[in-house]
C-alpha positions as CSV (number, residue, x, y, z in Angstrom):
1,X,136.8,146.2,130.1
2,X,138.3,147.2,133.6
3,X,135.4,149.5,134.3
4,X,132.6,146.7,133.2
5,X,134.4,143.9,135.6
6,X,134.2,144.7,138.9
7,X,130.9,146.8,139.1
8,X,129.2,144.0,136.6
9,X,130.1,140.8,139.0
10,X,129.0,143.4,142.1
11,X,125.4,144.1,140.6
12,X,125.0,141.4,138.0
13,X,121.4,141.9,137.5
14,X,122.2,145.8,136.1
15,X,122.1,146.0,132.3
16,X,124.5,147.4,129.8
17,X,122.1,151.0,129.8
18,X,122.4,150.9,133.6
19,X,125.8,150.5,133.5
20,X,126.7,153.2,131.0
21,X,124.6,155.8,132.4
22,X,126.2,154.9,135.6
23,X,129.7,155.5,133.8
24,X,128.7,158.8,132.4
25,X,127.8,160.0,135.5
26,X,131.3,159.5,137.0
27,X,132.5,161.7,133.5
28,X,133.6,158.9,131.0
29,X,132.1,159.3,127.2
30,X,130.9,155.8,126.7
31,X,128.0,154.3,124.6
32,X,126.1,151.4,125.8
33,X,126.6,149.5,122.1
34,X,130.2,149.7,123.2
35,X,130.0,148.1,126.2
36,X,127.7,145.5,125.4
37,X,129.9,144.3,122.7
38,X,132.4,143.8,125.4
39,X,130.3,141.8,127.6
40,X,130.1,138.9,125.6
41,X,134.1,138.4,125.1
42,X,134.2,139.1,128.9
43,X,131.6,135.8,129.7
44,X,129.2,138.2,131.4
45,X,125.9,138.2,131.4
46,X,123.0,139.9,133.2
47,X,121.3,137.8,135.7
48,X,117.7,138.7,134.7
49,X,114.4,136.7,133.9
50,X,114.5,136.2,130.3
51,X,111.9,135.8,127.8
52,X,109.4,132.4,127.5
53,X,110.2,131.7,131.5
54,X,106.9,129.6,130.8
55,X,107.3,127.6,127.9
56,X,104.3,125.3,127.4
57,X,104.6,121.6,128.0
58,X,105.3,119.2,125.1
59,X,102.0,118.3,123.4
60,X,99.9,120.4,125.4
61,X,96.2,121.5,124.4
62,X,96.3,125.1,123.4
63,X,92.8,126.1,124.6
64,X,90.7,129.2,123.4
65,X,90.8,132.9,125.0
66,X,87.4,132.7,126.7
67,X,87.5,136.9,127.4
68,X,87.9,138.0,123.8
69,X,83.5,139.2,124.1
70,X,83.2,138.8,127.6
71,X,82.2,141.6,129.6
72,X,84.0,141.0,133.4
73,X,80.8,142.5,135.3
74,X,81.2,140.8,139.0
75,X,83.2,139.1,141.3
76,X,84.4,135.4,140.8
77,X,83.8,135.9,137.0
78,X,87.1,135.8,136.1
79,X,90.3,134.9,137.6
80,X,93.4,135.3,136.5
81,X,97.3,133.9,137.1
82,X,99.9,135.1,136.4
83,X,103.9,134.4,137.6
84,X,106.1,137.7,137.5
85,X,109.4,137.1,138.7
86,X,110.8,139.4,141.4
87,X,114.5,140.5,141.6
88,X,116.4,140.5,144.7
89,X,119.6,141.5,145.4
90,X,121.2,137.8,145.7
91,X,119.1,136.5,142.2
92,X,115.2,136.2,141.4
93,X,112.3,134.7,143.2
94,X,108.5,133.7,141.0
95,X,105.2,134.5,143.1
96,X,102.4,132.9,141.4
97,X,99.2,134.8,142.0
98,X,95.8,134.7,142.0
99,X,93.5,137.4,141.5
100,X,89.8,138.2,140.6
101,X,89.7,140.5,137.3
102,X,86.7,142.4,138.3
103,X,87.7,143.8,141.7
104,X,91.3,143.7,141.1
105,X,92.1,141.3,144.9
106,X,94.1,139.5,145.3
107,X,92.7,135.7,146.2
108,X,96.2,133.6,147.0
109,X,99.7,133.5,146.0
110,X,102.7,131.3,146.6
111,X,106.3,132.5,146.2
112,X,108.8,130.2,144.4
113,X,112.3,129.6,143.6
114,X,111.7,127.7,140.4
115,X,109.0,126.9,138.6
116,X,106.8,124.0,140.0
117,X,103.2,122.5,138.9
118,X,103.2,121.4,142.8
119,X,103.4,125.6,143.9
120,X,101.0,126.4,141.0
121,X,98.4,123.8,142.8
122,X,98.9,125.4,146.2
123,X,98.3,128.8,145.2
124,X,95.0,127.6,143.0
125,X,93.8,125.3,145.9
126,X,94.1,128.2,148.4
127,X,92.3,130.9,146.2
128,X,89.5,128.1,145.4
129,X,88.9,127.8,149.4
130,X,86.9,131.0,148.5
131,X,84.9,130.2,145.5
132,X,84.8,128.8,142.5
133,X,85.1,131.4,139.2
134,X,83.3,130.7,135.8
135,X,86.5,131.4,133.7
136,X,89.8,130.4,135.1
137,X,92.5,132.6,132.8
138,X,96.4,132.2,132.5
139,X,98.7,131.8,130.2
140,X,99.7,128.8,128.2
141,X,102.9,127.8,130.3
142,X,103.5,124.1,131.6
143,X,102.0,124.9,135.0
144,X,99.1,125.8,133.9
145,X,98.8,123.2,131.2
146,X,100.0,120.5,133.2
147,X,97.4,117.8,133.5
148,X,97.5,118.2,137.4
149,X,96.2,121.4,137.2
150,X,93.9,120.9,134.4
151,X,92.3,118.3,136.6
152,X,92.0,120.1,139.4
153,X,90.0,123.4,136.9
């Protein structure tokens, strides 16, 4: 547990395989199921974006995938949006993008600290300065679902 403490709270976004091979490298014999049963009874946690950062909104319209025949054979077919998160070394930052599926370009993008409908707009208002795409995809998060930005598609 001494070994897991004080490099863990130094580098709290490294995971329990990060950690171990870190270990082994300085010549312990440790096994990452070890130390992540440890991690737990310690309260520690990795800081890292977890899984359904993008939940969709309560009694939101699920709407079709419009690209499931769709051959992307130009510009401003289709545009896509996506919001990775991005670690840094105090936590995580979300840059919503904006890009054109066919020629891969980036169109507009907004970075964000949590995860607003107002950024979401900003980005999509910027990359529509440009033109206006036949199919607008994302995924089925709030943002996107929101009725502010469905109003605005």
């Amino acid at each position: 547990m001494r070994w897991l403490d004080a490099p863990y709270t130094a580098t709290p976004f490294d995971r329990i395989r990060r950690m171990t091979a870190w270990r082994r490298g300085l010549g312990s014999a440790v096994h990452h199921t070890h130390g992540g049963r440890l991690l737990p009874t310690m309260g520690l946690e990795a800081l890292s974006a977890k899984p359904r950062l993008s939940p969709p909104a309560e009694g939101h319209t699920i709407y079709p995938y419009l690209l499931r025949e769709v051959t992307v054979s130009r510009n401003t077919q289709v545009w896509r949006t996506d919001i990775p998160s991005i670690r840094l070394p105090v936590g995580f930052v979300s840059l919503v993008a904006v890009m054109d599926w066919f020629s891969r370009s980036g169109l507009s993008w907004a970075v964000v600290i949590t995860m607003d409908v107002r950024l979401c707009l900003e980005a999509l208002e910027q990359a529509l300065r440009g033109g206006r795409p036949e199919i607008f995809n994302t995924d089925q998060g709030a943002q996107f679902t929101s009725q502010e930005c469905i109003a605005r598609l």
